[in-house]
Biopython code that builds the backbone (N, CA, C, O; Angstrom):
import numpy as np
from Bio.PDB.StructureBuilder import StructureBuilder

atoms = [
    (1, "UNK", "N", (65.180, 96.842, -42.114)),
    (1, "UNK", "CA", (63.966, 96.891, -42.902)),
    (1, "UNK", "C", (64.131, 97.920, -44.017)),
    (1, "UNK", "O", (64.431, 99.070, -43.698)),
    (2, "UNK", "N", (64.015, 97.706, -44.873)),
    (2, "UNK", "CA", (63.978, 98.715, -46.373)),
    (2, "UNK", "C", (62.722, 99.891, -46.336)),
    (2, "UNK", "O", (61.628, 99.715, -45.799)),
    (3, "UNK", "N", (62.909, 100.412, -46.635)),
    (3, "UNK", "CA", (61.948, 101.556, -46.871)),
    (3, "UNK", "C", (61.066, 101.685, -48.083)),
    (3, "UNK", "O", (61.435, 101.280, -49.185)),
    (4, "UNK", "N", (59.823, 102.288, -47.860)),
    (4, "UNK", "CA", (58.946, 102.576, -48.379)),
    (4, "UNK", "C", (59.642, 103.351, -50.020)),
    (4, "UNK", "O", (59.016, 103.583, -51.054)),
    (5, "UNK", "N", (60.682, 103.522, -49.808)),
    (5, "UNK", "CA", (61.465, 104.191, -51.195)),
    (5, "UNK", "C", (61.830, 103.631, -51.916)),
    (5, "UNK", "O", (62.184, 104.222, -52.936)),
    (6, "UNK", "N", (61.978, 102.128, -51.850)),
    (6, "UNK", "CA", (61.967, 100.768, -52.912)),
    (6, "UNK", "C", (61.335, 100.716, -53.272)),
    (6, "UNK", "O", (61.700, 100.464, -54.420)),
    (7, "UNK", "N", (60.027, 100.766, -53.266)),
    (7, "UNK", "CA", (58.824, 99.968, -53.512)),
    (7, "UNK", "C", (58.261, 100.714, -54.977)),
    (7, "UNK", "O", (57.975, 101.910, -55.030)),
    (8, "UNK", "N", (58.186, 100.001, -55.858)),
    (8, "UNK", "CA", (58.496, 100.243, -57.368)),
    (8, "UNK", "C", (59.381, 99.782, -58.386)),
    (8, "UNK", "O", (59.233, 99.396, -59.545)),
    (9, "UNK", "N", (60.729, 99.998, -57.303)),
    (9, "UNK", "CA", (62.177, 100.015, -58.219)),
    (9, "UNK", "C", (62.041, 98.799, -58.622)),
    (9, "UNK", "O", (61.216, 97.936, -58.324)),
    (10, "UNK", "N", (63.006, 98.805, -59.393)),
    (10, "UNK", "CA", (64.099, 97.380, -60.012)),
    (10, "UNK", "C", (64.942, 96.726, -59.390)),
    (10, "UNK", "O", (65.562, 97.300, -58.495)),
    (11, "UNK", "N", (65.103, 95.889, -59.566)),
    (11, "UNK", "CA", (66.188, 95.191, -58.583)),
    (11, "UNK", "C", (67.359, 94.566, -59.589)),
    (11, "UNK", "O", (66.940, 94.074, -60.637)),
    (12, "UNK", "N", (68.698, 94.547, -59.368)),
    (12, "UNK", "CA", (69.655, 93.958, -60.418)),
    (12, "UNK", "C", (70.027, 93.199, -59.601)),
    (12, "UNK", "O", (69.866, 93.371, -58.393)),
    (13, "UNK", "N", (70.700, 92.039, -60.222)),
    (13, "UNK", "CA", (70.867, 90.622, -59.670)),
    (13, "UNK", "C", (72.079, 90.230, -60.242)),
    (13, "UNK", "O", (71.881, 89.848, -61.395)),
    (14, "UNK", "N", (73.442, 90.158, -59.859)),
    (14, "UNK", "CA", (74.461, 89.977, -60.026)),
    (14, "UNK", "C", (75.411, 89.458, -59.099)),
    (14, "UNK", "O", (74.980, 89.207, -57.973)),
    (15, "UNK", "N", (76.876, 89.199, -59.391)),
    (15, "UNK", "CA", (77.656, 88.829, -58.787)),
    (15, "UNK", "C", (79.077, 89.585, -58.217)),
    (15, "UNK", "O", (79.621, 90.376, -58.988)),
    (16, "UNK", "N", (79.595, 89.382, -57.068)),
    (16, "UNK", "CA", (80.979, 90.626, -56.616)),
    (16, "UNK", "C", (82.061, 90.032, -57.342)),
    (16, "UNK", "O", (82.298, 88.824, -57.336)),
    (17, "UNK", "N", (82.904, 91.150, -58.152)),
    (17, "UNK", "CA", (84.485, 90.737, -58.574)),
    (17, "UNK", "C", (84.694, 89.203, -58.591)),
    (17, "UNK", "O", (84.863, 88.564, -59.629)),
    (18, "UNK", "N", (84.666, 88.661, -57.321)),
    (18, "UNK", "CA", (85.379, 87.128, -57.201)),
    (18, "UNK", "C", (84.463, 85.975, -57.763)),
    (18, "UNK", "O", (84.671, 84.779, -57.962)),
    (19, "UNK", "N", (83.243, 86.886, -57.962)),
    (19, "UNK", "CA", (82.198, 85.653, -58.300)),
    (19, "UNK", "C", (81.564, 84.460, -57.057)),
    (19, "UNK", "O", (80.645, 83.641, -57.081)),
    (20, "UNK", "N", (82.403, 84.795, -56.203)),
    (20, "UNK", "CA", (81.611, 83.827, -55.046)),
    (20, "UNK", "C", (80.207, 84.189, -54.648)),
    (20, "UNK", "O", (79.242, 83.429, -54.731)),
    (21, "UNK", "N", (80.192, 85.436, -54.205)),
    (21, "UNK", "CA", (79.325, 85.778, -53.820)),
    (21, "UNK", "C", (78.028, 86.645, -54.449)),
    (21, "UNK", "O", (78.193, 87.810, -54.812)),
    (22, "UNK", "N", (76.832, 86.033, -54.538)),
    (22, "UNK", "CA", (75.606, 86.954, -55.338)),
    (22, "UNK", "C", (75.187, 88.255, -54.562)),
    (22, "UNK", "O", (75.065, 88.348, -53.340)),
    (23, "UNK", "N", (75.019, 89.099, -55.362)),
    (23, "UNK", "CA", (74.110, 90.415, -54.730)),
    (23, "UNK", "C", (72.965, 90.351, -55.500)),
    (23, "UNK", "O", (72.880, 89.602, -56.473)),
    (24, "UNK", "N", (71.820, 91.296, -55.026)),
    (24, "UNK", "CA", (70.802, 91.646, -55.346)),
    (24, "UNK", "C", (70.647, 92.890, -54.699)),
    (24, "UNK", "O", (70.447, 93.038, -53.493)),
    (25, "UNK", "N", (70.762, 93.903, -55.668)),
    (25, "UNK", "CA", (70.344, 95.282, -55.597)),
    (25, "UNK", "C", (69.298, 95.948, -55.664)),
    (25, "UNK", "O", (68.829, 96.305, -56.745)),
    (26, "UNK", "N", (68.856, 96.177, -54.722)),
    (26, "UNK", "CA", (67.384, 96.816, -55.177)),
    (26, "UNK", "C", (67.768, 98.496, -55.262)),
    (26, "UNK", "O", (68.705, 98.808, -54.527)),
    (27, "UNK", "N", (67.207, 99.525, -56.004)),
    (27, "UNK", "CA", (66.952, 99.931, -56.349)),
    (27, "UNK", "C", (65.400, 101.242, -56.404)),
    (27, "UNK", "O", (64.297, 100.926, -56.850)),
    (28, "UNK", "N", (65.705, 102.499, -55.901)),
    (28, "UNK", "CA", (64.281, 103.247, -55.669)),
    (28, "UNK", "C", (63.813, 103.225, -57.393)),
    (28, "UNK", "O", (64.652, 102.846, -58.210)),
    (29, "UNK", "N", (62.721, 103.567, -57.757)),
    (29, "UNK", "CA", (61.559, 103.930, -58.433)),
    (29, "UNK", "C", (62.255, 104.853, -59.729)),
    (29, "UNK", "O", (62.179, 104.757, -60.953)),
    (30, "UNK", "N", (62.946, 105.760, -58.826)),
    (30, "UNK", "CA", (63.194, 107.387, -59.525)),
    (30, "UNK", "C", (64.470, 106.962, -60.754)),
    (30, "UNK", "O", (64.897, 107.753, -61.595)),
    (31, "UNK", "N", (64.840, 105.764, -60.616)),
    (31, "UNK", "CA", (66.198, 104.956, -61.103)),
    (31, "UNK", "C", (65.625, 104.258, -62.317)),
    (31, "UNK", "O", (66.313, 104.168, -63.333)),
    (32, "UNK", "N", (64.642, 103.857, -62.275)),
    (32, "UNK", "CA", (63.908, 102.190, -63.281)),
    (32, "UNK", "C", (64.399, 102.660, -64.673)),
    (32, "UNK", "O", (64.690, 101.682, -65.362)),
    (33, "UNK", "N", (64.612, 104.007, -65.398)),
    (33, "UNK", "CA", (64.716, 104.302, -66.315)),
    (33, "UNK", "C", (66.613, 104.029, -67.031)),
    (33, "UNK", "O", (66.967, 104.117, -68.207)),
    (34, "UNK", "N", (67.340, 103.749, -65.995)),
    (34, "UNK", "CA", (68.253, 103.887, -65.682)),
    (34, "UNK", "C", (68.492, 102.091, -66.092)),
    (34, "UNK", "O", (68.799, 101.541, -67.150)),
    (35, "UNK", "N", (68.227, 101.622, -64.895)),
    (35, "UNK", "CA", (67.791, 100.525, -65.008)),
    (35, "UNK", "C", (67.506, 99.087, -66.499)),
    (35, "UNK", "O", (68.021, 98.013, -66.806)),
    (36, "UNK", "N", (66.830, 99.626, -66.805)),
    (36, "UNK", "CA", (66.135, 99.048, -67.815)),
    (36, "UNK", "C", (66.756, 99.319, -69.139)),
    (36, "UNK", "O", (66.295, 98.941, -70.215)),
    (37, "UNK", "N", (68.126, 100.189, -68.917)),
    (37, "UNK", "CA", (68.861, 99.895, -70.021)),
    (37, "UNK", "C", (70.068, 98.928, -70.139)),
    (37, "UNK", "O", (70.814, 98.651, -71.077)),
    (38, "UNK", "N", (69.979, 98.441, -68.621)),
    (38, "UNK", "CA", (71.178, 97.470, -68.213)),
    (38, "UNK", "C", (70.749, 96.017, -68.917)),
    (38, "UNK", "O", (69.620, 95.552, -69.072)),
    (39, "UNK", "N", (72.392, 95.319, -69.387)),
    (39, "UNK", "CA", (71.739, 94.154, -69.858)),
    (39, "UNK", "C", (72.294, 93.096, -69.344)),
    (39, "UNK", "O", (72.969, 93.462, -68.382)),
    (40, "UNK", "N", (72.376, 91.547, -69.550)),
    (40, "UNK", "CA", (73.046, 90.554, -68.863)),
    (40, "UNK", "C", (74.278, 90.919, -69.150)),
    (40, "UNK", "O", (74.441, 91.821, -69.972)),
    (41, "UNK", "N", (75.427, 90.272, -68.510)),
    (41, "UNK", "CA", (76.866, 90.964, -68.393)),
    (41, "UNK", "C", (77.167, 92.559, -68.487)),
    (41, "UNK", "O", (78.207, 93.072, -68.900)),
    (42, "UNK", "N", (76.338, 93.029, -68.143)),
    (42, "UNK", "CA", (76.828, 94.285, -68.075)),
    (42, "UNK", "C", (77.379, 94.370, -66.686)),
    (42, "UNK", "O", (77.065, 93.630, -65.754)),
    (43, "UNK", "N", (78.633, 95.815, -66.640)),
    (43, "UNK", "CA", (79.273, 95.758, -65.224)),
    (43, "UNK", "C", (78.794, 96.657, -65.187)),
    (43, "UNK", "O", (78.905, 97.527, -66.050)),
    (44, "UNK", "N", (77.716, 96.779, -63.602)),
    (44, "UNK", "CA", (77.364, 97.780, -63.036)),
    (44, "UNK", "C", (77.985, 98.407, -61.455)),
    (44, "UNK", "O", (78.465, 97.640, -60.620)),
    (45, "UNK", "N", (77.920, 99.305, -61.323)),
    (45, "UNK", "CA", (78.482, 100.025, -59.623)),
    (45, "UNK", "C", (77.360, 100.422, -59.424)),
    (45, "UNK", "O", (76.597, 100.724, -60.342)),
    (46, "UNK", "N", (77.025, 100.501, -58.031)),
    (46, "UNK", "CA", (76.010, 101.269, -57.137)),
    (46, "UNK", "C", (76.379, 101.408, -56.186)),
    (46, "UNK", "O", (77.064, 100.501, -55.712)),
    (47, "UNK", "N", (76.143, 102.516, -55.461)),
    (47, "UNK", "CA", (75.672, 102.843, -54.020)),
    (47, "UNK", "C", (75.119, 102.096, -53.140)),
    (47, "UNK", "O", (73.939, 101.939, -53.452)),
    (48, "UNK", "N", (75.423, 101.475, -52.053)),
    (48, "UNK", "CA", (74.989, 100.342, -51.190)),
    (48, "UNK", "C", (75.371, 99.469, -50.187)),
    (48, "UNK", "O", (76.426, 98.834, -50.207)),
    (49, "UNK", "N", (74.294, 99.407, -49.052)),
    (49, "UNK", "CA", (74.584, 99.182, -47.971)),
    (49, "UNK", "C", (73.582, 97.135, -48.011)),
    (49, "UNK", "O", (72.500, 96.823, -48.508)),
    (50, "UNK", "N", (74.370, 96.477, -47.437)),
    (50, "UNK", "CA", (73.911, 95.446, -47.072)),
    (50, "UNK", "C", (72.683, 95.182, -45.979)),
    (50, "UNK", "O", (72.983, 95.178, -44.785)),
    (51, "UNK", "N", (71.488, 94.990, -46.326)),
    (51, "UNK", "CA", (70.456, 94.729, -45.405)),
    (51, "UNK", "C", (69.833, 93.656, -45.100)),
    (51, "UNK", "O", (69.138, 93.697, -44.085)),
    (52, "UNK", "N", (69.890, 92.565, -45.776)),
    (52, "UNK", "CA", (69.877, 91.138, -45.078)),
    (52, "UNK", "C", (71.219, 90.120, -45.973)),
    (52, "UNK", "O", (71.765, 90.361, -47.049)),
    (53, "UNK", "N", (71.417, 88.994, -45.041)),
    (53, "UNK", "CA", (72.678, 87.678, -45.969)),
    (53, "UNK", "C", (71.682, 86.480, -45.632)),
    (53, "UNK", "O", (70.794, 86.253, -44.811)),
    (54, "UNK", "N", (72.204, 85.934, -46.537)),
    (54, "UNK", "CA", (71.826, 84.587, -46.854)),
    (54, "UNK", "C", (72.862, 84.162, -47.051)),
    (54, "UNK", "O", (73.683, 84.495, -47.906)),
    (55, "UNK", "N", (72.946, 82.912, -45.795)),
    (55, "UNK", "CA", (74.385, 82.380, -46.061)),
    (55, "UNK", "C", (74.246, 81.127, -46.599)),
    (55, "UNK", "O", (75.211, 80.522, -47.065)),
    (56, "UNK", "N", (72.702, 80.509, -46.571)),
    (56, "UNK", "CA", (73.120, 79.371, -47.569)),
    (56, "UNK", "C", (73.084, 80.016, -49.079)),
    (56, "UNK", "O", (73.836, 79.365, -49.804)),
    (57, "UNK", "N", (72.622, 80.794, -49.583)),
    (57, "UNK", "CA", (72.599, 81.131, -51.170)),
    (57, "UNK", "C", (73.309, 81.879, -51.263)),
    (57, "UNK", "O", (73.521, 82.310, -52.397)),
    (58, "UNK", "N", (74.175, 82.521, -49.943)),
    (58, "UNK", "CA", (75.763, 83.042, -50.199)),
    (58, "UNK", "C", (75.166, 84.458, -50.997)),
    (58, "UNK", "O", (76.012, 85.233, -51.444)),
    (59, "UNK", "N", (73.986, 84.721, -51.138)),
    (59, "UNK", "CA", (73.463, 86.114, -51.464)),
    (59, "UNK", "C", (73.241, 87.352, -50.354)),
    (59, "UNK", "O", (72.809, 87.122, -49.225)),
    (60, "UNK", "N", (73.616, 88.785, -50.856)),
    (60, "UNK", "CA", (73.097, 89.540, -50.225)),
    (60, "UNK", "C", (72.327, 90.585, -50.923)),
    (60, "UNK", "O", (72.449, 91.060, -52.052)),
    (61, "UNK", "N", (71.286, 90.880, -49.707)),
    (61, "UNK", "CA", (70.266, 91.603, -50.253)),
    (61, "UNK", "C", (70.471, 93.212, -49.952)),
    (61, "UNK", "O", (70.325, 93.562, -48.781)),
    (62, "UNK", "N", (70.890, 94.488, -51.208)),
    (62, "UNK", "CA", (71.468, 95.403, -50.437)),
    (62, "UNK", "C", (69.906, 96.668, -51.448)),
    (62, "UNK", "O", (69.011, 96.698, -52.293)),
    (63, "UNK", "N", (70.604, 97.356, -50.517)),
    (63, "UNK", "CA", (69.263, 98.614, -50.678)),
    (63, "UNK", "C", (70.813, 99.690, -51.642)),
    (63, "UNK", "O", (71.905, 100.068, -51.217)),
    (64, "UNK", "N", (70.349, 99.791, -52.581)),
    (64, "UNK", "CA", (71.574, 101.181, -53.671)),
    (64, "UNK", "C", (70.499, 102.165, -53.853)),
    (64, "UNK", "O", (69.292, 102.161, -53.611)),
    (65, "UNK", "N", (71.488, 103.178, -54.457)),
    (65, "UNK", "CA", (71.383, 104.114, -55.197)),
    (65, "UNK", "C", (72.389, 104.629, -56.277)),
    (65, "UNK", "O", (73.506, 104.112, -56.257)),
    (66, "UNK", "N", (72.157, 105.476, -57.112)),
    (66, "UNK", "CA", (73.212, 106.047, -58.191)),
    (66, "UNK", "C", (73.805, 104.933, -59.043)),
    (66, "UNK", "O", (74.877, 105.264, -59.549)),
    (67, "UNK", "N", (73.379, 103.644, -59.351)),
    (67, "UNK", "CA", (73.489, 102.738, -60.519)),
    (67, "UNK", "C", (73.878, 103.056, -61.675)),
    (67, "UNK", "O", (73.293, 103.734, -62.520)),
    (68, "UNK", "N", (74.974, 102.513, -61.719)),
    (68, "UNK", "CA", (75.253, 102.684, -63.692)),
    (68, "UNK", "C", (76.095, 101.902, -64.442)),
    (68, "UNK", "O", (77.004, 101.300, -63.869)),
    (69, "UNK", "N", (75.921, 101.797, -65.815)),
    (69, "UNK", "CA", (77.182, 101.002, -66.370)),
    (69, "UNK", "C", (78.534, 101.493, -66.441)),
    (69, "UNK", "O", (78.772, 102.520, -67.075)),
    (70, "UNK", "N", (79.477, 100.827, -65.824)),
    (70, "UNK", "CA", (80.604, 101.028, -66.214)),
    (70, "UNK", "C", (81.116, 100.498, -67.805)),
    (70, "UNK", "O", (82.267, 100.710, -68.186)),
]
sb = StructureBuilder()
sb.init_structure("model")
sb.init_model(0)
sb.init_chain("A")
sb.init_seg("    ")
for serial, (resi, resn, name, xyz) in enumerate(atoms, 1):
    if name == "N":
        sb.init_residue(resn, " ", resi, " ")
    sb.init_atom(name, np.array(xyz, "f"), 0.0, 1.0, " ", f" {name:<3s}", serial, name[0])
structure = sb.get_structure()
């Protein structure tokens, strides 16, 4: 279960290296500024642990921190 420390943030929605697989990053509150300068194709890294899969949409849903463009 995610914590009460999401709730605000942003979430980025992208894909791993190989492209098979989608992530969705969510993101705390204290970050959005951070955030909101990211654009489509941008390569981002974060901090992050996997907290639910979806194996038919081959997505995972992970809780980060410390986001940025590479």
């Amino acid at each position: 279960m995610v914590t009460d420390h999401y709730r605000g943030g942003h979430s980025v929605l992208g894909i791993l290296n190989d492209g098979s697989n989608k992530v969705l990053v969510m993101l705390p509150k204290s970050e959005n500024d951070v955030v909101t300068k990211f654009s489509k194709g941008d390569t981002v890294e974060a901090n992050a642990i996997i907290v639910s899969w979806s194996s038919g949409l081959k997505i995972a849903k992970m809780a980060g921190t410390d986001a940025r463009k590479v």
